[in-house]
LOBA-158794 format. One record per residue (C-alpha): residue number from 1; x, y, z. Coordinates in nm, 4 decimals, decimal comma, m for minus. Example, Ala and Ser with C-alpha at 12.3 -4.5 7.8 and 13.67 -1.06 7.14 Angstrom:
BEGIN
[1 [1,2300 m0,4500 0,7800]]
[2 [1,3670 m0,1060 0,7140]]
***
This chain:
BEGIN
[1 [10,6927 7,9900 9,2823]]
[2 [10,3330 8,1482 9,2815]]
[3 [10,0770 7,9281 9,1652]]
[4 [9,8380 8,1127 8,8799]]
[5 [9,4947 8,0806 8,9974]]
[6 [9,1374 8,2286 8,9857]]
[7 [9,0136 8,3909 9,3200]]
[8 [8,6790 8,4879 9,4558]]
[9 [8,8228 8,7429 9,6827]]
[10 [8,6560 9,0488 9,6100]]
[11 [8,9012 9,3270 9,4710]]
[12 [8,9809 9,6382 9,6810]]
[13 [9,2443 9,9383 9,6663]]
[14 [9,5957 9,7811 9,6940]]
[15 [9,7208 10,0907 9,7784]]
[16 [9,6211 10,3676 10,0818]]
[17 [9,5879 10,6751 9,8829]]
[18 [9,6134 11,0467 10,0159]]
[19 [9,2116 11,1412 9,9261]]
[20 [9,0855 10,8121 9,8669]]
[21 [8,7058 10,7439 9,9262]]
[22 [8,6694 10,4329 10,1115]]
[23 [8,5060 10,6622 10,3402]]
[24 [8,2464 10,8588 10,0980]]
[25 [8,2173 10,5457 9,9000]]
[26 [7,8551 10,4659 10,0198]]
[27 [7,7258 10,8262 9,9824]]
[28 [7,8642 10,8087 9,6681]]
[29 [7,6672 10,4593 9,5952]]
[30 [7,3641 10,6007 9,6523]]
[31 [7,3954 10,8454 9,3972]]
[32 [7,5021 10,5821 9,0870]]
[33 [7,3490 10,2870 9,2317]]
[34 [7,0244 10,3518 9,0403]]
[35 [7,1468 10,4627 8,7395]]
[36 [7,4753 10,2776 8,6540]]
[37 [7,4365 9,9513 8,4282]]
[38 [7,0592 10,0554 8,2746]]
[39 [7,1457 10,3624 8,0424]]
[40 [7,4908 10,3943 8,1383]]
[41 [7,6601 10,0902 8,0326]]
[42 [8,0459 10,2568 8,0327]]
[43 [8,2624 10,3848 8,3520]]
[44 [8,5537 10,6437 8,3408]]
[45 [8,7523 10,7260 8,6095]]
[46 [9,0129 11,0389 8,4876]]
[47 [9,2012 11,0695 8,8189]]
[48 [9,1389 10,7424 8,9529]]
[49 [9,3874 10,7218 9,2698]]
[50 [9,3551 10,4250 9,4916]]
[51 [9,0368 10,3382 9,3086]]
[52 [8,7372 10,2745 9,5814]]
[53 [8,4671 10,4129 9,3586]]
[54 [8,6306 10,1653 9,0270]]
[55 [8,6810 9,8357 9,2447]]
[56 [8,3666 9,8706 9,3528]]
[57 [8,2188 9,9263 9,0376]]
[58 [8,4208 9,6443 8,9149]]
[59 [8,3028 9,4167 9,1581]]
[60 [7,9249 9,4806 9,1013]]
[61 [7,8574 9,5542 8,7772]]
[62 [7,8917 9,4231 8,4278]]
[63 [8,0083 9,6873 8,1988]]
[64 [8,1034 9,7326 7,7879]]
[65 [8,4021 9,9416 7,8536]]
[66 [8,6126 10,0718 8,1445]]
[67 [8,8448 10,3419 8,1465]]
[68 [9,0593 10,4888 8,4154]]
[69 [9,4080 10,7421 8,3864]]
[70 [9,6075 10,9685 8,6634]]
[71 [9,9350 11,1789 8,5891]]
[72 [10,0986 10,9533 8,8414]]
[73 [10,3268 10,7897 8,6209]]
[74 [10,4269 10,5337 8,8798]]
[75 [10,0698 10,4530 9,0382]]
[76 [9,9267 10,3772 8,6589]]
[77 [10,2549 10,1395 8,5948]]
[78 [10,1709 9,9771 8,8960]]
[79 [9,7867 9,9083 8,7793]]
[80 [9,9374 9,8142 8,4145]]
[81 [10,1764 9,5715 8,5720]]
[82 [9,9078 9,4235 8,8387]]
[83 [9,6816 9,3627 8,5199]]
[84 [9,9696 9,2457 8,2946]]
[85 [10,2282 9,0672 8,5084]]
[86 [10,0804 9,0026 8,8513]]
[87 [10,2487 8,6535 8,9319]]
[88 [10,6178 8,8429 8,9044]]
[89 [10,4852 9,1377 9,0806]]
[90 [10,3603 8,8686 9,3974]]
[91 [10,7010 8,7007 9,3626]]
[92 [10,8555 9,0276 9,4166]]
[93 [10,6289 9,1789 9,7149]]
[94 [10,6811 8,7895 9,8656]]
[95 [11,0302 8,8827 9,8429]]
[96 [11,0416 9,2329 9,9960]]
[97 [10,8017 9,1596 10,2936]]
[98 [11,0350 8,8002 10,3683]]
[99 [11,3567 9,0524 10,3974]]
[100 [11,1508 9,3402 10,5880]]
[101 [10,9188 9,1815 10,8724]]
[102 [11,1686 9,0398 11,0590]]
[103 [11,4207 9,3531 11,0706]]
[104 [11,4570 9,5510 11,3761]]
[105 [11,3585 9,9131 11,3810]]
[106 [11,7200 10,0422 11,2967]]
[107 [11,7414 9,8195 10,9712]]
[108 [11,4152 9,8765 10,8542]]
[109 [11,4810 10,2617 10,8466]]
[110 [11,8051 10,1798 10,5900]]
[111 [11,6714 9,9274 10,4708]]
[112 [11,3461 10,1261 10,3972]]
[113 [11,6169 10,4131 10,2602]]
[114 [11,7466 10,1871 10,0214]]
[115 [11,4644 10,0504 9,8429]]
[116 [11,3439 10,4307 9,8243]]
[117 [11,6512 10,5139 9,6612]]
[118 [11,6181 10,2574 9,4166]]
[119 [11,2796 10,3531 9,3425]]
[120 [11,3697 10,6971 9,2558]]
[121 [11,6266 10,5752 9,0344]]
[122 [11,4128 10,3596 8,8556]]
[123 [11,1600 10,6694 8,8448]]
[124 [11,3609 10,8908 8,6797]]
[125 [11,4421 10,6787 8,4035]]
[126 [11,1702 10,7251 8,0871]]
[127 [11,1603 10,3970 7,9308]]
[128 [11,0237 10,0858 8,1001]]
[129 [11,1387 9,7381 8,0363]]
[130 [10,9125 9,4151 8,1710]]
[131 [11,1199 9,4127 8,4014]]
[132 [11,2237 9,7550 8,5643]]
[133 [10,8579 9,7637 8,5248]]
[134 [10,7725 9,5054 8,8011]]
[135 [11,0521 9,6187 8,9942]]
[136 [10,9241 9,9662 8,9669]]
[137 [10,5734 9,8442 9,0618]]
[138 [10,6572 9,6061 9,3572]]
[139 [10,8591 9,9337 9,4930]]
[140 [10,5747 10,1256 9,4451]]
[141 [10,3550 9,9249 9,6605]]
[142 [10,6557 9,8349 9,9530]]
[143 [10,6585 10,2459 10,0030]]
[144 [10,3392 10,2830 10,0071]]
[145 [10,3267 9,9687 10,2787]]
[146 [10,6013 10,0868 10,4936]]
[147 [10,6067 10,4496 10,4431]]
[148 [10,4519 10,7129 10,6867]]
[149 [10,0392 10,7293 10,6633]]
[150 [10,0788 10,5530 10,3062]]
[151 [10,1482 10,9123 10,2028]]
[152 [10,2713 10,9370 9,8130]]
[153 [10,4450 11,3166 9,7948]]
[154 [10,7577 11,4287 9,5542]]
[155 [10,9651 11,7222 9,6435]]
[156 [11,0648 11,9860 9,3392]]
[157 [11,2767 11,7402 9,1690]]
[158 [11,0408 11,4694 9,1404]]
[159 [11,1691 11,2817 9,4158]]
[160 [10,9725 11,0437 9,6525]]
[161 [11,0608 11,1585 9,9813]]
[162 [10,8034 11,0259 10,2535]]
[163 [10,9656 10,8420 10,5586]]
[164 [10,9226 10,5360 10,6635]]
[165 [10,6107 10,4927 10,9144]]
[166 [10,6120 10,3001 11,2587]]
[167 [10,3845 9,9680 11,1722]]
[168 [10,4929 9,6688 11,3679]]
[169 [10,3640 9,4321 11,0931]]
[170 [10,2707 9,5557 10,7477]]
[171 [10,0749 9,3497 10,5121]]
[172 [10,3549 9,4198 10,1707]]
[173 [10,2206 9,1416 10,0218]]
[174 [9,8584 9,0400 10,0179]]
[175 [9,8679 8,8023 9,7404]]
[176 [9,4851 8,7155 9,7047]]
[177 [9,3817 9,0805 9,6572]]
[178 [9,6121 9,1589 9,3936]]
[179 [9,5053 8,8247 9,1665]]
[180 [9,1527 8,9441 9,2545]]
[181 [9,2294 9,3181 9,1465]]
[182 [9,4419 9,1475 8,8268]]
[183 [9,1255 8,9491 8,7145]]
[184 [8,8673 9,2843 8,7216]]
[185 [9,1755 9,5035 8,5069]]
[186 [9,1654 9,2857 8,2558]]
[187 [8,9389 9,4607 8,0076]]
[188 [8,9822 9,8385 8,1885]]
[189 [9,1702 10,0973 7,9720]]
[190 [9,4169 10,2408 8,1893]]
[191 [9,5882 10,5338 8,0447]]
[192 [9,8905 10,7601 8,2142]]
[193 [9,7594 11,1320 8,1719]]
[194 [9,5906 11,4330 8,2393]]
[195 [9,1574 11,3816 8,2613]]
[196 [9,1262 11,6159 7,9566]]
[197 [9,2389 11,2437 7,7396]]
[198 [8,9103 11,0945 7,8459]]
[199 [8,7366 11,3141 7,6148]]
[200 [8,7670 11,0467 7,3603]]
[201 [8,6002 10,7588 7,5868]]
[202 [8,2784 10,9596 7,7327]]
[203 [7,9345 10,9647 7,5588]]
[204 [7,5887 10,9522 7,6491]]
[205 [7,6287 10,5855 7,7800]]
[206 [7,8966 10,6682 8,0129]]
[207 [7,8989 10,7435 8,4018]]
[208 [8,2346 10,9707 8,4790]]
[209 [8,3622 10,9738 8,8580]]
[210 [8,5829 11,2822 8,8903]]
[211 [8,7925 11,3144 9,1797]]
[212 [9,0270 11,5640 9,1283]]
[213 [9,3212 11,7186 9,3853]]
[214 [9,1079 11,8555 9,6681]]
[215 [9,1163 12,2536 9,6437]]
[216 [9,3185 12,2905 10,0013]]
[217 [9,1646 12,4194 10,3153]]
[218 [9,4529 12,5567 10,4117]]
[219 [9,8075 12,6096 10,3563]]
[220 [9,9255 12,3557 10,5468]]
[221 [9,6455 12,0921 10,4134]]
[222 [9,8091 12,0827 10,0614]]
[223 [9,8542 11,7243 9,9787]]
[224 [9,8281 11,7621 9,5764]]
[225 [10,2473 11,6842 9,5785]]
[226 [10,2003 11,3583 9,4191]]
[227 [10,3102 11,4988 9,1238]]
[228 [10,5741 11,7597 9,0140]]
[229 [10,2355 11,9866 8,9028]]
[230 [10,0401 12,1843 9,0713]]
[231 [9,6454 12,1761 9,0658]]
[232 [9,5369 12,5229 9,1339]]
[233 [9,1964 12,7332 9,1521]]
[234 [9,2798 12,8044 8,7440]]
[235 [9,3043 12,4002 8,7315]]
[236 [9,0069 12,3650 8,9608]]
[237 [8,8074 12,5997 8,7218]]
[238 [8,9623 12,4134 8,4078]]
[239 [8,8172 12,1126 8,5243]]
[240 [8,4961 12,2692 8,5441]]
[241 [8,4628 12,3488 8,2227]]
[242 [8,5711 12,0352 8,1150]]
[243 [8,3024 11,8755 8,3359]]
[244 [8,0276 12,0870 8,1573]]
[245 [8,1347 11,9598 7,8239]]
[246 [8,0975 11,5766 7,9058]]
[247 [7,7462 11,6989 8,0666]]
[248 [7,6730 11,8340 7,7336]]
[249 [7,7438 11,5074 7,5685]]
[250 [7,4666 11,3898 7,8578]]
[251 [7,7122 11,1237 8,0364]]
[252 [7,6206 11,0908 8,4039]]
[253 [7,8502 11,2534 8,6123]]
[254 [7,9846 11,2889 8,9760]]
[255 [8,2311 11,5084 9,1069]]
[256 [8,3936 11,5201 9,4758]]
[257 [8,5731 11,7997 9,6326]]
[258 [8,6616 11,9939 9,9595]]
[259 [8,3997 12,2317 10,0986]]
[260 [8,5598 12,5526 10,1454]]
[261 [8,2909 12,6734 10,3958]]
[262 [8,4791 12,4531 10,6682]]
[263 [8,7069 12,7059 10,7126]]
[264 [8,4884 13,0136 10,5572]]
[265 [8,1227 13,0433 10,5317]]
[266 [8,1428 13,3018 10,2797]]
[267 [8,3667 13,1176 10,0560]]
[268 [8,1274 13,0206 9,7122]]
[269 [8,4213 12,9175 9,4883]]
[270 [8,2721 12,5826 9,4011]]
[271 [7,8861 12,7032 9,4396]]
[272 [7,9491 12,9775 9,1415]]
[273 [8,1859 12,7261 8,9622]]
[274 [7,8865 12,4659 8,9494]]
[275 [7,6035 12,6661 9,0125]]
[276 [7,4150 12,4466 8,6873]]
[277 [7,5207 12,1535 8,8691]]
[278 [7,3543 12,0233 9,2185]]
[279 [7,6216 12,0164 9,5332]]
[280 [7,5754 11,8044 9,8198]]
[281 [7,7322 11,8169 10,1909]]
[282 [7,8128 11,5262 10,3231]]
[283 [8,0387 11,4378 10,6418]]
[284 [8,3738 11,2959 10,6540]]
[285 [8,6932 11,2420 10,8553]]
[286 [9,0754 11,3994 10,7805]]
[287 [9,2472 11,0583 10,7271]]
[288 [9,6388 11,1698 10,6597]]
[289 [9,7570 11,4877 10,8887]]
[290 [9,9961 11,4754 11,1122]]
[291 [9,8549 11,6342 11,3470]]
[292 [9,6296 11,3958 11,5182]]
[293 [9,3770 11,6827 11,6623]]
[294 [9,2903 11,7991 11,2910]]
[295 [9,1752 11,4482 11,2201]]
[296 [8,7742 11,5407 11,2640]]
[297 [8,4496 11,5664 11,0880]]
[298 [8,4369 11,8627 10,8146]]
[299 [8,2378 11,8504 10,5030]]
[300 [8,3272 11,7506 10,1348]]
[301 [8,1165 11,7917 9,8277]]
[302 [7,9735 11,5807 9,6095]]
[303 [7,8955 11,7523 9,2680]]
[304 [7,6310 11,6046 8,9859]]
[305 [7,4513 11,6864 8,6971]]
[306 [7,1459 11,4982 8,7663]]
[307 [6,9098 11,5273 9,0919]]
[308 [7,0611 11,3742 9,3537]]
***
């Protein structure tokens, strides 16, 4: 049985997220850091992800409100249930990584096959019970534990589809994290949808963190598949728009994307799109290819409406 307890373990991702900004996180920092909590006394996050900007957020600050969504249907149950139910959920992971450690390579490959089977079926379904719900959830995490790179993709049908990675020893289960992330969701808002339902949540007070499917590189450096939907230039330019509408309500906003001048200098898709807004360059590293020799330093963007 797990023991319900307070912990002072500070709260980060529980997941390894295709995008995710553990890496950009302090250029990032020194862009709020000196406006968040004066003025700004409310955070949204509309595609929220692994969550490295909103843990630590969480961590630091004392906020009014907190709101954070994605159209992953499956990552937002699994924040619901870590907020709602995390002493089942632990029981569970306890459970998986107790069956799955000590396996040899063979019978963690079926073994892996199984438990993504039985995630897909509980996928598909459209209700959720307590429950399937925790089940759901502590699948959710075992995948993204086990599963090559952490990778979260979904071929045409809607099914996950990633295979299972070569780590001698995942961590399924890391218990004090997850009662640390439970205790900072308890007052966040976390809502399963597209950004466009944060409208209601963002005023002047609020700081919005928009990190959006990265406009690809290149063909082959796609890695929007989380979903069944497909985020696009006419998405990317949706957004936009969207983005100058919560500036015109004056929240404080950032916005991260790729830099399409890594691959073409002459490419000024997201210097017309915000050309009211002020870009900045900054470094970072490819984190999930598969090709190990792509994994270098390019460029990503960091997008505000306020000086940086």
């Amino acid at each position: 049985m797990v023991k319900e307890h307070k912990t002072s373990v500070v709260a980060h991702p529980f997941v390894k997220w295709a995008g995710g900004k553990g890496q950009l996180l302090n250029e990032i920092k020194k862009i709020y850091s000196t406006h968040l909590g004066t003025k700004w006394t409310k955070y949204a996050e509309p595609f929220v992800g692994g969550g490295s900007v909103l843990f630590h957020i969480l961590n630091e600050y004392q906020l009014d409100a907190v709101y954070i969504s994605d159209i992953n249907r499956e990552l937002i149950l699994t924040y619901q249930v870590i907020r709602d139910s995390v002493q089942k959920l632990v029981q569970q992971l306890q459970y998986l990584q107790e069956e799955f450690i000590p396996l040899s390579t063979e019978d963690r490959k079926r073994y892996y096959g199984v438990k993504r089977n039985q995630f897909n079926v509980l996928k598909s379904e459209n209700t959720w019970s307590i429950s399937n719900a925790v089940e759901c959830a502590s699948l959710f995490i075992f995948l993204n534990k086990t599963c090559f790179n952490g990778l979260y993709r979904v071929n045409r049908s809607g099914e996950y589809n990633v295979p299972m990675g070569s780590y001698k020893k995942p961590v399924i289960c890391h218990s004090e994290n997850l009662f640390s992330v439970s205790e900072k969701l308890q007052k966040v808002q976390i809502v399963c949808g597209d950004y466009q339902q944060s409208r209601h949540f963002i005023d002047n007070k609020t700081f919005v963190y928009f990190d959006p499917p990265y406009r690809p590189l290149s063909p082959t450096s796609n890695f929007t598949s989380y979903t069944q939907k497909e985020f696009n230039d006419v998405q990317q330019k949706e957004l936009a728009t969207f983005i100058n509408e919560m500036s015109d309500l004056r929240a404080l906003i950032i916005a991260s994307n790729s830099d399409p001048k890594n691959i073409n200098p002459e490419d000024q898709f997201f210097d017309r799109l915000y050309d009211e807004h002020h870009i900045k360059r900054v470094p970072a590293t490819r984190m999930i290819n598969c090709d190990s020799s792509a994994r270098g330093q390019i460029k990503e963007l960091l997008i505000t409406n306020f000086p940086m």
